[in-house]
N, C-alpha and C positions, 0 to 999 in steps of 0.2 A: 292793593298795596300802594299802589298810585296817588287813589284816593287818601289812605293815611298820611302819604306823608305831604299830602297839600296843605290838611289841616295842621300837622304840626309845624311848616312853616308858615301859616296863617294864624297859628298861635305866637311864635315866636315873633311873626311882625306886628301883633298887636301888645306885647308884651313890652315892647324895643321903644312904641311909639307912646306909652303909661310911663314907660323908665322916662324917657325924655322931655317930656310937655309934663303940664297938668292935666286935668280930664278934661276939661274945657276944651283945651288947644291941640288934643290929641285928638279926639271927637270931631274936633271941624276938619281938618287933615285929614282923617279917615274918611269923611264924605265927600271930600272934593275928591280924594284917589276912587272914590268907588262913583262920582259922578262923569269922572275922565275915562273910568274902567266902561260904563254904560255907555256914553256918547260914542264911544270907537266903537263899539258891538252894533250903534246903530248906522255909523258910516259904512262899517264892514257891508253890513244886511242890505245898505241901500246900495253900494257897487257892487254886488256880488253880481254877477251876470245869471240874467233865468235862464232853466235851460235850452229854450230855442235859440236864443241869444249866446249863447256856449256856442249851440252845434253852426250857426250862420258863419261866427266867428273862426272859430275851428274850419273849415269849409273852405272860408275866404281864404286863410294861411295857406291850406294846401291848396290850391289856384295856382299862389303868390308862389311858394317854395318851390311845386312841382310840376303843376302843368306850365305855365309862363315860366317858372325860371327854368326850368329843364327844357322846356318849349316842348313838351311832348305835344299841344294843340297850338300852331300857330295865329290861330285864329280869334283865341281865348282875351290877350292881352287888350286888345283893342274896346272890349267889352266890359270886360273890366275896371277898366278905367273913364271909361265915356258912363261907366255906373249903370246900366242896362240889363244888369242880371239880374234878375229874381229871385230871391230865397223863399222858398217855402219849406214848415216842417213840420211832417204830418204826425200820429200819435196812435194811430189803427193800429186795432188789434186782428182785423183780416184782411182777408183779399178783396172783398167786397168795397170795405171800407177805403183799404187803398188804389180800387182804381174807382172809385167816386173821387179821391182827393186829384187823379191825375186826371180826371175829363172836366174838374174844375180849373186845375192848370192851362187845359185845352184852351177853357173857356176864356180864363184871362186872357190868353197871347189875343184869342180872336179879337178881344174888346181893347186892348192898352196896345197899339203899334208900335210905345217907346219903350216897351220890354222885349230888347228881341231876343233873350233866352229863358228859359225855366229851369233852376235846381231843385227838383225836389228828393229834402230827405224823408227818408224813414228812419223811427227811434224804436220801435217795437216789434212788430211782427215779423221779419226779416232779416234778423241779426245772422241766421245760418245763411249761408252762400245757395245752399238747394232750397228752400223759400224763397231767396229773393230769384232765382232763376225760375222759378214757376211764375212771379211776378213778373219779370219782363214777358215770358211767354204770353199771358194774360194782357198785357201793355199792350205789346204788340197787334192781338186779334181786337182788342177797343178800338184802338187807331184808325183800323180795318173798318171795322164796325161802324163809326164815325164820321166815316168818308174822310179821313184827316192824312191818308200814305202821301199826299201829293202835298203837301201843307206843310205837315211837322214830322221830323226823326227823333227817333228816343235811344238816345247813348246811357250806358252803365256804368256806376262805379260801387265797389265793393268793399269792404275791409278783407275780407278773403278773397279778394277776385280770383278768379283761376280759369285760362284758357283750356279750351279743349284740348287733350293730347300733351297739354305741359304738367311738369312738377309743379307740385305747389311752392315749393322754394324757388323758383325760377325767375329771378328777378325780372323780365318781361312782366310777369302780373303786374310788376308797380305800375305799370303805366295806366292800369283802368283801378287801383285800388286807394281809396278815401276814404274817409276819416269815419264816415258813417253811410248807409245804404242809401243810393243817389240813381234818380231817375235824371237824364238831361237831356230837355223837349228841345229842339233846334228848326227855326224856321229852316223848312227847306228851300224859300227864294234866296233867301242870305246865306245857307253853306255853298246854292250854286253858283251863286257870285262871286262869292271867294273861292272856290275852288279856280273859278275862271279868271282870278289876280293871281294864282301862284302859280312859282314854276310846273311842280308834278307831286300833284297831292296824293300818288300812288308810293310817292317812297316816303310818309310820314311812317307809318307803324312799321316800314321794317326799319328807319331811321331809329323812332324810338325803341325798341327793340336793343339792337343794337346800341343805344347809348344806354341802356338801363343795364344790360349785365356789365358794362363796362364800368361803370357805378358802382355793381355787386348789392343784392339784400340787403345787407348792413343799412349800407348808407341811406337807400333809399327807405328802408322800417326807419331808419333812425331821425328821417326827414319829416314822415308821416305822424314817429309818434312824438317829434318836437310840436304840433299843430296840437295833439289828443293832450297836452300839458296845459292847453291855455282854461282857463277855471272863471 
C-alpha cells in the first residue's frame, strides 16, 4: 500500500515538473534532485556508525549518565577522562571463543601499561543473563588458571543483571546493568591504591544501593535506554 502510493506521488511530481518547464529543463531538474537524492544516501552511509562503533559509543554514554554521573564507581571518572579505557567488542558465538577474546584482553593490559582498564563487550553469545553467568564463572577459573587472581579483577555488567536473592524489578540491578554484556578487567595494583585514597570503600554498594531505589526503575531503564538510542 505504501508502495503504491509513493509511485503515484512520483508520478504526480514528475507530471507537475512536464506541466512546468519544457522537457529539456525538466529533465535536468529531475537529475540534479535525484543527484542531491544520491549524495545524502552516501553521506548518510559514510556516518552511520558500524556496529562496534554503536556499541563503544553506547557504552561510553552509560559511563557518562550512570556510573560517573550517579557515581555509582567513584573511581570510573578519572579514567575516563585521562582516556585510559579500552573498548573492546567481541562477536563469539561460544564460550570458548569468548574466553580466548578475554585472555587476549589479559594479554593486552600485560603489554600497554597506558590502558589501565579493559571493557569488554559481548554482542552474541550471551544476550540471556544465565549464559553470561556461566561466563563469568568460566572468567573467573581462567584468571585462576593464568596465574592472573593477584594482577587483574573481573567486574560485570548486564542488560538483565540481577542479584542473588533480589527481584528482578529491583532497582539496585541498575547499578551493575549496561547497555550490552560487559566483562570489566581492573588492575589490581590501581583498585588498591584507590581504595587506600578513599574514605571507606565498604559503604560504595550499599551507597549505590540505596541511591538507586531512591531513583526508582523508571528512571534509571530510562537512563539506560536513552544510551541504547544512539544509532
Amino acid at each position: 500500500m505504501k508502495k503504491a502510493h509513493l509511485k503515484i506521488h512520483y508520478c504526480n511530481f514528475v507530471f507537475d515538473l512536464l506541466s512546468e518547464y519544457d522537457v529539456f529543463q525538466a529533465t535536468l531538474l529531475y537529475l540534479n534532485i535525484l543527484l542531491i537524492i544520491n549524495l545524502t544516501k552516501s553521506l548518510c552511509r559514510a556516518y552511520k556508525l558500524s556496529l562496534p562503533e554503536k556499541i563503544i559509543q553506547q557504552t561510553q554514554c552509560w559511563l557518562k549518565t550512570t556510573i560517573i554521573g550517579l557515581n555509582f564507581c567513584p573511581f570510573a571518572n578519572k579514567e575516563f577522562k585521562q582516556n585510559s579505557i579500552r573498548y573492546s567488542v567481541f562477536d563469539g558465538l561460544d564460550l570458548e571463543s569468548n574466553l580466548h577474546a578475554l585472555a587476549d584482553e589479559f594479554q593486552h593490559l600485560d603489554n600497554n601499561n597506558d590502558t589501565e582498564t579493559s571493557l569488554l563487550m559481548f554482542t552474541n553469545s550471551v544476550d540471556e543473563f544465565e549464559d553470561f553467568l556461566e561466563l563469568i564463572e568460566y572468567s573467573n577459573e581462567l584468571l585462576d588458571d593464568l596465574g592472573y587472581c593477584s594482577t587483574y579483577q573481573i567486574a560485570h555488567f548486564h542488560p538483565q543483571y540481577c542479584f542473588d536473592g533480589v527481584e528482578a524489578d529491583d532497582a539496585s540491578n541498575y547499578t551493575n546493568r549496561s547497555p550490552y554484556p560487559t566483562l570489566h578487567l581492573i588492575r589490581e595494583a590501581s583498585l588498591q591504591l584507590a581504595i587506600e585514597n578513599y574514605p571507606d570503600t565498604s559503604e560504595i554498594p550499599e551507597n549505590n544501593i540505596k541511591l538507586a531505589r531512591e531513583l526508582g526503575s523508571e528512571k534509571l531503564d530510562s537512563l539506560l535506554k536513552s544510551c541504547n538510542k544512539i544509532l
